[in-house]
TORMARLUM-60594 format. One record per atom (N, C-alpha, C, O): residue number from 1; residue in one letter; atom name; x, y, z. Coordinates in nm, 2 decimals. Example, Ala and Ser with C-alpha at 12.3 -4.5 7.8 and 13.67 -1.06 7.14 Angstrom:
<atoms>
<1 A N <1.32 -0.57 0.78>> <1 A CA <1.23 -0.45 0.78>> <1 A C <1.32 -0.33 0.78>> <1 A O <1.42 -0.33 0.85>> <2 S N <1.28 -0.22 0.71>> <2 S CA <1.37 -0.11 0.71>> <2 S C <1.29 0.00 0.79>> <2 S O <1.34 0.11 0.80>> 
</atoms>
This chain:
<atoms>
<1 X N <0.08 -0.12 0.00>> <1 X CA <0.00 0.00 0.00>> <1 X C <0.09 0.13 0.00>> <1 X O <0.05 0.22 -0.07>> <2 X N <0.21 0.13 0.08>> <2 X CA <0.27 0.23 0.07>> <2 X C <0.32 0.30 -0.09>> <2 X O <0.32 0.41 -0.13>> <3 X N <0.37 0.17 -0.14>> <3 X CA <0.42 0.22 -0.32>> <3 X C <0.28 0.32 -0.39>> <3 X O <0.29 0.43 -0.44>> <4 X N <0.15 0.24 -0.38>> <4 X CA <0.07 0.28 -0.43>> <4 X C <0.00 0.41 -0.38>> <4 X O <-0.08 0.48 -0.44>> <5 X N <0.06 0.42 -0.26>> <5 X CA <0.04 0.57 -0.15>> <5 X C <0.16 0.68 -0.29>> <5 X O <0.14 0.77 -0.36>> <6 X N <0.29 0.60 -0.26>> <6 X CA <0.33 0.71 -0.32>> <6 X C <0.34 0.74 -0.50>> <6 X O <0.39 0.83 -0.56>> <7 X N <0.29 0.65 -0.52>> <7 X CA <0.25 0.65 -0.67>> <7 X C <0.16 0.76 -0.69>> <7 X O <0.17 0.84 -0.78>> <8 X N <0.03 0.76 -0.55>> <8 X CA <-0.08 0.83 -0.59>> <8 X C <-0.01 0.99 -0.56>> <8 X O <-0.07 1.08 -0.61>> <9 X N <0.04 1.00 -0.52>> <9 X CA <0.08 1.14 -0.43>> <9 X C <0.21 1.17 -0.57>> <9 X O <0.25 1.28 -0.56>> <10 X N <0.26 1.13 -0.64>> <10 X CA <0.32 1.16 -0.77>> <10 X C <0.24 1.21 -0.87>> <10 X O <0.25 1.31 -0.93>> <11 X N <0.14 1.12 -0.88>> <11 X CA <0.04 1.18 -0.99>> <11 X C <-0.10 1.27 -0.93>> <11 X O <-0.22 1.28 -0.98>> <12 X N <-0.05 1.31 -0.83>> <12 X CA <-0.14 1.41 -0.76>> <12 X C <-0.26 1.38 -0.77>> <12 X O <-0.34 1.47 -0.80>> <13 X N <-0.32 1.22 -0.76>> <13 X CA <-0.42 1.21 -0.76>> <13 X C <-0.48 1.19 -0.61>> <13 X O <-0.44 1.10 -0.53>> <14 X N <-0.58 1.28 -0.59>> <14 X CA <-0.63 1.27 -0.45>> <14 X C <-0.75 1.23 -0.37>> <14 X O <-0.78 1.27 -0.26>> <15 X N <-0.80 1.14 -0.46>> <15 X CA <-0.89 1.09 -0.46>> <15 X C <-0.80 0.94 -0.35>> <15 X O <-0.82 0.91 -0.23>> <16 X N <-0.70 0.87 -0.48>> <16 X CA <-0.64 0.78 -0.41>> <16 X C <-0.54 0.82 -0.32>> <16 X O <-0.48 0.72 -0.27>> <17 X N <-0.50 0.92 -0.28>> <17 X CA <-0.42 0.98 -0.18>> <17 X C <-0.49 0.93 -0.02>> <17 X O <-0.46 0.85 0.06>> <18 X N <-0.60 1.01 -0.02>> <18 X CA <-0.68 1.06 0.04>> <18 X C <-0.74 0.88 0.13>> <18 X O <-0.72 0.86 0.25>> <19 X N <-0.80 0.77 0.01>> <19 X CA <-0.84 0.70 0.06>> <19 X C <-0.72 0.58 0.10>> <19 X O <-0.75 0.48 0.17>> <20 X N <-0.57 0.61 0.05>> <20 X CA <-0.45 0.50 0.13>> <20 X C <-0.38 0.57 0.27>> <20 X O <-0.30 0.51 0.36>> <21 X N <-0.43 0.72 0.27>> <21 X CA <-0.37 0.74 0.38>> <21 X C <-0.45 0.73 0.44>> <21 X O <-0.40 0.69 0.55>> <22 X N <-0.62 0.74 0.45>> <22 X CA <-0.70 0.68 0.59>> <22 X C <-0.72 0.55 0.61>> <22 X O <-0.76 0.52 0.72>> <23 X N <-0.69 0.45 0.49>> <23 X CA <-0.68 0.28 0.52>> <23 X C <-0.55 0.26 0.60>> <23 X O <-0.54 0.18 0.69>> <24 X N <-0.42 0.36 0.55>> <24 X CA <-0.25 0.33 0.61>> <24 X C <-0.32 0.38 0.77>> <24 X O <-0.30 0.31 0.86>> <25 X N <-0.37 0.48 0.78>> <25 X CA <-0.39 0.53 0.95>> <25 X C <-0.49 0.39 1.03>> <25 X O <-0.46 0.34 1.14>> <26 X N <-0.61 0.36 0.96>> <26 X CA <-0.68 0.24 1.02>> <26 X C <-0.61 0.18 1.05>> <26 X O <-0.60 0.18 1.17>> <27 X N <-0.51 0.09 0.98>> <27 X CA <-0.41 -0.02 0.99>> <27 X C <-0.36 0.02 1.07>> <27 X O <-0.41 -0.05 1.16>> <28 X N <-0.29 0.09 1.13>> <28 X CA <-0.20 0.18 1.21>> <28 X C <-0.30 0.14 1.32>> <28 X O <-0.32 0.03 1.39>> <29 X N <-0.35 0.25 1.31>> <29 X CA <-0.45 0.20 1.47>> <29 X C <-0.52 0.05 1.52>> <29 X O <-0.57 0.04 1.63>> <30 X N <-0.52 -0.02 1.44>> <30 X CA <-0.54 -0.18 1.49>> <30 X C <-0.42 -0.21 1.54>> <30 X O <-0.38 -0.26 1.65>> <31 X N <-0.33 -0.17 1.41>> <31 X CA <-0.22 -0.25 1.53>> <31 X C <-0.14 -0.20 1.67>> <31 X O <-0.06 -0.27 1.74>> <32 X N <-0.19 -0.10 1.69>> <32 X CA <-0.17 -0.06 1.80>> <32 X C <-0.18 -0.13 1.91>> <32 X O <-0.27 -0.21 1.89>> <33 X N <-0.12 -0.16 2.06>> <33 X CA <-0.14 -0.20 2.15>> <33 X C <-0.21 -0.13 2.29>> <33 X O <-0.19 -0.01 2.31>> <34 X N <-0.26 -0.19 2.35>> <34 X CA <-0.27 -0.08 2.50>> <34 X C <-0.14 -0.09 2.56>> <34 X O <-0.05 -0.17 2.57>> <35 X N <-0.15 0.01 2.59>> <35 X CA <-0.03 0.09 2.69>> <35 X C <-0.05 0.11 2.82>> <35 X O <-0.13 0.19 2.87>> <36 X N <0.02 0.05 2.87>> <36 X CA <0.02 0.02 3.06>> <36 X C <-0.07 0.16 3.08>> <36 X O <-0.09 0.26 3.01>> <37 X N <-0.11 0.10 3.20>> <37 X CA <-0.21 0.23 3.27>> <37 X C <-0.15 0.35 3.35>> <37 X O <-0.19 0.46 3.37>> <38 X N <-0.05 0.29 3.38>> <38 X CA <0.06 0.40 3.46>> <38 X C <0.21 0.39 3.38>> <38 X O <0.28 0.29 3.40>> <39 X N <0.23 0.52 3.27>> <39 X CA <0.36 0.55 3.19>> <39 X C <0.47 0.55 3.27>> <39 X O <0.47 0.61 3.37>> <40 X N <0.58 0.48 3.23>> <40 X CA <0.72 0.52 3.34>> <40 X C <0.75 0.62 3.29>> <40 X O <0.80 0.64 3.18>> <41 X N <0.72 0.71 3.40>> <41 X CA <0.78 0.85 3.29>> <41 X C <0.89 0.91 3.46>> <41 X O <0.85 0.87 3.57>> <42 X N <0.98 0.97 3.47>> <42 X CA <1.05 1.05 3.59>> <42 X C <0.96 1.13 3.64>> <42 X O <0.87 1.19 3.59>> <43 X N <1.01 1.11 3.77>> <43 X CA <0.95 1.22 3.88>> <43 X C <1.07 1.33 3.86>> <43 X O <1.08 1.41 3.96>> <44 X N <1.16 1.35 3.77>> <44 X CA <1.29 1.44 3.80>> <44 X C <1.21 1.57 3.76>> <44 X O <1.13 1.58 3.67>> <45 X N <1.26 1.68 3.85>> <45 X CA <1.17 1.82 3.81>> <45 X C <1.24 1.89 3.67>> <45 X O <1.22 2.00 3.64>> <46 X N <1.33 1.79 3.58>> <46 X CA <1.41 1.87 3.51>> <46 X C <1.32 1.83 3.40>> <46 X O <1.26 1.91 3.33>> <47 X N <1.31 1.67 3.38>> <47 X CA <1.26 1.61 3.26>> <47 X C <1.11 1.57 3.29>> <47 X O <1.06 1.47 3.23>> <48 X N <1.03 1.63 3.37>> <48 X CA <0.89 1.62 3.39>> <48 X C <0.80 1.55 3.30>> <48 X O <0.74 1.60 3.20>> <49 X N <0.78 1.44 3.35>> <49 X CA <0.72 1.33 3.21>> <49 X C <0.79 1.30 3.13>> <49 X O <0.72 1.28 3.03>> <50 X N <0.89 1.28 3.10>> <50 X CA <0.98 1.20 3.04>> <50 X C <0.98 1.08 3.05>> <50 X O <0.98 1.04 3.17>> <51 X N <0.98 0.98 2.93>> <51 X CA <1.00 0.86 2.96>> <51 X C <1.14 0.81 3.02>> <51 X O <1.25 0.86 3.00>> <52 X N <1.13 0.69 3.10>> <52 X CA <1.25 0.65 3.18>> <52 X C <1.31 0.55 3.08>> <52 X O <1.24 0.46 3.04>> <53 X N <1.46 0.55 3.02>> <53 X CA <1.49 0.45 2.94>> <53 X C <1.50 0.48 2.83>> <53 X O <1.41 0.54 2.78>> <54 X N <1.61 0.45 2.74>> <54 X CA <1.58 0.43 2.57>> <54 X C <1.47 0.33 2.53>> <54 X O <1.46 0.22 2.58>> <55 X N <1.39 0.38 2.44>> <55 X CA <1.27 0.27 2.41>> <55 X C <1.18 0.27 2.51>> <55 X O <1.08 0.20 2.48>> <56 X N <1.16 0.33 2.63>> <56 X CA <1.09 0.29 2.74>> <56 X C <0.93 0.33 2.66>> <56 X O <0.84 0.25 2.68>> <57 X N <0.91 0.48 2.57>> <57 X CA <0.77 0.49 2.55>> <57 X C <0.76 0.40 2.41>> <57 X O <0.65 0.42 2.36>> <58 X N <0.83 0.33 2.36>> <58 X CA <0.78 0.25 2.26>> <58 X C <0.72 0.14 2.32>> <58 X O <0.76 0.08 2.43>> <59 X N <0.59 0.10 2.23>> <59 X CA <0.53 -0.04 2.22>> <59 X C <0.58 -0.13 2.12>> <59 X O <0.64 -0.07 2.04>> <60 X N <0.57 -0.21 2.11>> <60 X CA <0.58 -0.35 2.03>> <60 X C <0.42 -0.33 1.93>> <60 X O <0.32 -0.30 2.00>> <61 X N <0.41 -0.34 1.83>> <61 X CA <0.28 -0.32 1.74>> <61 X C <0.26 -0.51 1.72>> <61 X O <0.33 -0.62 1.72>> <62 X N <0.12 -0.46 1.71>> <62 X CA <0.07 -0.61 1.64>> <62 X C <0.02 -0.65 1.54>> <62 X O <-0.06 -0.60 1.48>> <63 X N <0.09 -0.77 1.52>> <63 X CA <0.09 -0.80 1.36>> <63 X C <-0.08 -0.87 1.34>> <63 X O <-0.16 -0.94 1.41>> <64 X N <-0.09 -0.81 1.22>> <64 X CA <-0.27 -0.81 1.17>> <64 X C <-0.22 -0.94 1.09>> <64 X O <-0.11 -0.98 1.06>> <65 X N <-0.36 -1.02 1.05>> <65 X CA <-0.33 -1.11 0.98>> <65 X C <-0.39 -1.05 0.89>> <65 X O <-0.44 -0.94 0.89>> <66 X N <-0.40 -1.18 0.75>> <66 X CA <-0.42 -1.12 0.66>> <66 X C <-0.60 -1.06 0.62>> <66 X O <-0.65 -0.98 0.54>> <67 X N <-0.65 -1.16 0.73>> <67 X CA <-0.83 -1.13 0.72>> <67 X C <-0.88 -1.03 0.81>> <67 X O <-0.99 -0.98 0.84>> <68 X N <-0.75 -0.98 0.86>> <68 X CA <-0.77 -0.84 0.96>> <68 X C <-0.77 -0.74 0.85>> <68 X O <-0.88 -0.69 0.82>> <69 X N <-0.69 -0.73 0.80>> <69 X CA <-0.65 -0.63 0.75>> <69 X C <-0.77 -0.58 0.63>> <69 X O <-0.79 -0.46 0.60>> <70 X N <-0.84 -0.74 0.54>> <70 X CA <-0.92 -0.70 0.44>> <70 X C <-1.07 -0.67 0.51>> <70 X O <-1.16 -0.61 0.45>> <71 X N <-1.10 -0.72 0.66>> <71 X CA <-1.19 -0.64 0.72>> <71 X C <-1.17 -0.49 0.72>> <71 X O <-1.27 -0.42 0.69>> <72 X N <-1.05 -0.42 0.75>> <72 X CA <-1.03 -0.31 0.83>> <72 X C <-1.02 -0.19 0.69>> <72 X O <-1.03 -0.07 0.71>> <73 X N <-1.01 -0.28 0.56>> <73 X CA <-1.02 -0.23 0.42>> <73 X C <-1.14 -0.17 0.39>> <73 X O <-1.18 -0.06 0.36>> <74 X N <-1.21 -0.34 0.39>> <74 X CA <-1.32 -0.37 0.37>> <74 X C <-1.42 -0.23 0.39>> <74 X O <-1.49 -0.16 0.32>> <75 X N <-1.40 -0.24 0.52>> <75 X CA <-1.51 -0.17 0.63>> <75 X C <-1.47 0.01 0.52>> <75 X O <-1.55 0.07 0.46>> <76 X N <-1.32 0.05 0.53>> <76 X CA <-1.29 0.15 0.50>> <76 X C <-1.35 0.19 0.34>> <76 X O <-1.37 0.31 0.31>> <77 X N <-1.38 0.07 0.26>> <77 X CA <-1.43 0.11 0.16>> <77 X C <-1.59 0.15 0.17>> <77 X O <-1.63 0.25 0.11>> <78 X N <-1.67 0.06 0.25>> <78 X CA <-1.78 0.08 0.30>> <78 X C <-1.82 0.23 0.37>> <78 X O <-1.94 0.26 0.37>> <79 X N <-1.76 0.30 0.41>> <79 X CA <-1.75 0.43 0.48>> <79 X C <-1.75 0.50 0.37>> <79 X O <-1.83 0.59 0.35>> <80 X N <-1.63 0.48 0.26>> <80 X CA <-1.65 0.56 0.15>> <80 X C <-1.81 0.57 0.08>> <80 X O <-1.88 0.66 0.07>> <81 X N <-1.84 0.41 0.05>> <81 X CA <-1.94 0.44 -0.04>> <81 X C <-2.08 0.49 0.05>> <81 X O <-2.15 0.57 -0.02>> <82 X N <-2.11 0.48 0.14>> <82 X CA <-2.20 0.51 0.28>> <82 X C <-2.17 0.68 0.21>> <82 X O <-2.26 0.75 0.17>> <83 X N <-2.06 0.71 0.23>> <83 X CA <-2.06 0.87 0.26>> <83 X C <-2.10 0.95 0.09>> <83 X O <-2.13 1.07 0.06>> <84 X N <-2.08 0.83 0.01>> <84 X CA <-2.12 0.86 -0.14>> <84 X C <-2.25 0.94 -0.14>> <84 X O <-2.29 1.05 -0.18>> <85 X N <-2.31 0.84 -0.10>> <85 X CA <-2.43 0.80 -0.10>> <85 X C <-2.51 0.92 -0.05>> <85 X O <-2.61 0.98 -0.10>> <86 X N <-2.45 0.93 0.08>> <86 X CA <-2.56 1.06 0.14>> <86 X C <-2.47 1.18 0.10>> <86 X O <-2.51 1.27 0.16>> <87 X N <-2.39 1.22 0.03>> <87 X CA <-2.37 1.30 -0.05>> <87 X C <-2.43 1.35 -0.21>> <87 X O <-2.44 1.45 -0.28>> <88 X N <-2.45 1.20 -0.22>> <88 X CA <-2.54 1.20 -0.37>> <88 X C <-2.70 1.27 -0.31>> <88 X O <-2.78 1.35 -0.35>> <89 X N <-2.71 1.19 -0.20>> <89 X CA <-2.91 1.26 -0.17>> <89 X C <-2.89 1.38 -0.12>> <89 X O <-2.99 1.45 -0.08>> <90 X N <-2.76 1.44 -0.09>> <90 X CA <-2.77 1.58 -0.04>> <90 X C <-2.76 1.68 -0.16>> <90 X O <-2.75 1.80 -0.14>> <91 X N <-2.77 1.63 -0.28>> <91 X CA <-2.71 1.67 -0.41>> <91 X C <-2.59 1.74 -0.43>> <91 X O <-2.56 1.81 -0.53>> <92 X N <-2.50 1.70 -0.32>> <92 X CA <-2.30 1.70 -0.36>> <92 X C <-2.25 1.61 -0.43>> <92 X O <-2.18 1.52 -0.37>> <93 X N <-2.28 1.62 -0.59>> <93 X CA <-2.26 1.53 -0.64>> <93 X C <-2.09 1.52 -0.68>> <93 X O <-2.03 1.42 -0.71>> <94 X N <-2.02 1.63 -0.68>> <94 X CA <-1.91 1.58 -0.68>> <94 X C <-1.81 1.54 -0.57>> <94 X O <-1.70 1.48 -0.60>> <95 X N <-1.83 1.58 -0.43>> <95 X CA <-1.82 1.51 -0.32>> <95 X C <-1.80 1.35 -0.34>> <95 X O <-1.71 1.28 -0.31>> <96 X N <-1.95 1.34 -0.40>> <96 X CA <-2.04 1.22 -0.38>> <96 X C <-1.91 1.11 -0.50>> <96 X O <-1.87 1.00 -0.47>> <97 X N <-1.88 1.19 -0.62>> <97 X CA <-1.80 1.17 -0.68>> <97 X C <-1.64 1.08 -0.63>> <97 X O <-1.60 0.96 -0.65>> <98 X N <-1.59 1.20 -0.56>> <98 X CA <-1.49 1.21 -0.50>> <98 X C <-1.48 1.06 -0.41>> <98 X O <-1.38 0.99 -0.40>> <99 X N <-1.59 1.03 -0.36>> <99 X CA <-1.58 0.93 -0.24>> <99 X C <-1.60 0.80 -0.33>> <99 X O <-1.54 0.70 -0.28>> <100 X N <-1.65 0.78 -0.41>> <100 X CA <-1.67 0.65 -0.50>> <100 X C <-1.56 0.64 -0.55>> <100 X O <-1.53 0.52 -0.57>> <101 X N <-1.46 0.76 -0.61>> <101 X CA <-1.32 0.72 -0.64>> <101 X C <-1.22 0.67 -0.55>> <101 X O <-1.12 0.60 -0.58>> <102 X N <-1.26 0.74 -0.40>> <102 X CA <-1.18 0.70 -0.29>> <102 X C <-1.18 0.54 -0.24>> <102 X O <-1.09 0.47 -0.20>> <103 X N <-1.33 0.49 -0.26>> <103 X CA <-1.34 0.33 -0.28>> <103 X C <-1.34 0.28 -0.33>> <103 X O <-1.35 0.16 -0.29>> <104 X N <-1.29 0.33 -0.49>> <104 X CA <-1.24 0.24 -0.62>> <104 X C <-1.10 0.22 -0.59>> <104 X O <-1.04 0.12 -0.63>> <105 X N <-1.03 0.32 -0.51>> <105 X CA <-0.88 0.31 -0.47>> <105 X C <-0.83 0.16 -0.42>> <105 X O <-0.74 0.09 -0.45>> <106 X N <-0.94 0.14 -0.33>> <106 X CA <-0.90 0.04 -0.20>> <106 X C <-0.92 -0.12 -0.28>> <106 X O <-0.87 -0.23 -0.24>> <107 X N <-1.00 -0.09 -0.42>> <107 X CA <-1.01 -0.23 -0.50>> <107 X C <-0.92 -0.31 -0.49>> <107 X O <-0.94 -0.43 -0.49>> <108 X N <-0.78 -0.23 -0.49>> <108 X CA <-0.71 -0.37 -0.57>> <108 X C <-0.65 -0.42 -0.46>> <108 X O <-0.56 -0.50 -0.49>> <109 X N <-0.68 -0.39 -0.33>> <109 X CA <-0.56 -0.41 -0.19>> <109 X C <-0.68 -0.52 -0.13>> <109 X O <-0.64 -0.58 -0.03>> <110 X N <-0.83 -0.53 -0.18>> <110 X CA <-0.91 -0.61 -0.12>> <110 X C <-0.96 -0.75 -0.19>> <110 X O <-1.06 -0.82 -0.19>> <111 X N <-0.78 -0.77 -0.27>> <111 X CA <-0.81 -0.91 -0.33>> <111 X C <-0.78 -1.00 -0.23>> <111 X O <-0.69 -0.97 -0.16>> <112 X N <-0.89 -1.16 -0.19>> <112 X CA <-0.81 -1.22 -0.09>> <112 X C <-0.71 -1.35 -0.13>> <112 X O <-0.64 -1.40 -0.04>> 
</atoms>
């Protein structure tokens, strides 16, 4: 997805810009972990919240499988056409436009 991120951002198309960088941030945020409830951060009055440690505020991310990821697509294409939709009955039709190309983007990444 990233080549095709930056393919689309060469040919200044932003239609598919638009819809790989809100699928690249979804993915992102699944793989995300929870983070302890209490941060090690110093009590030192110099570095006030500072994490304690090299690496200390990094997480470990988690690896999606492959039927995560075409849900997490999936769903993202579905948002697009949803948002088509009630932009077509609001008569924004190029909006409405705009968002159907955003979900034609996500086609070819939702082969299984």
């Amino acid at each position: 997805m990233g080549t095709a991120l930056k393919t689309a951002l060469r040919q200044r198309d932003r239609q598919a810009t638009a819809a790989l960088r809100t699928a690249s941030a979804a993915l992102a945020n699944a793989e995300a972990v929870p983070t302890a409830t209490e941060p090690l951060t110093s009590g030192d009055q110099h570095f006030a919240g500072s994490a304690i440690g090299v690496g200390a505020a990094e997480a470990v991310r988690r690896e999606l499988t492959r039927a995560e990821v075409l849900e997490i697509l999936r769903a993202e294409k579905q948002d697009a056409l949803d948002g088509a939709r009630a932009a077509q009955a609001a008569g924004q039709t190029d909006r409405a436009a705009d968002l159907l190309a955003q979900a034609a983007a996500l086609d070819p990444f939702l082969t299984d």
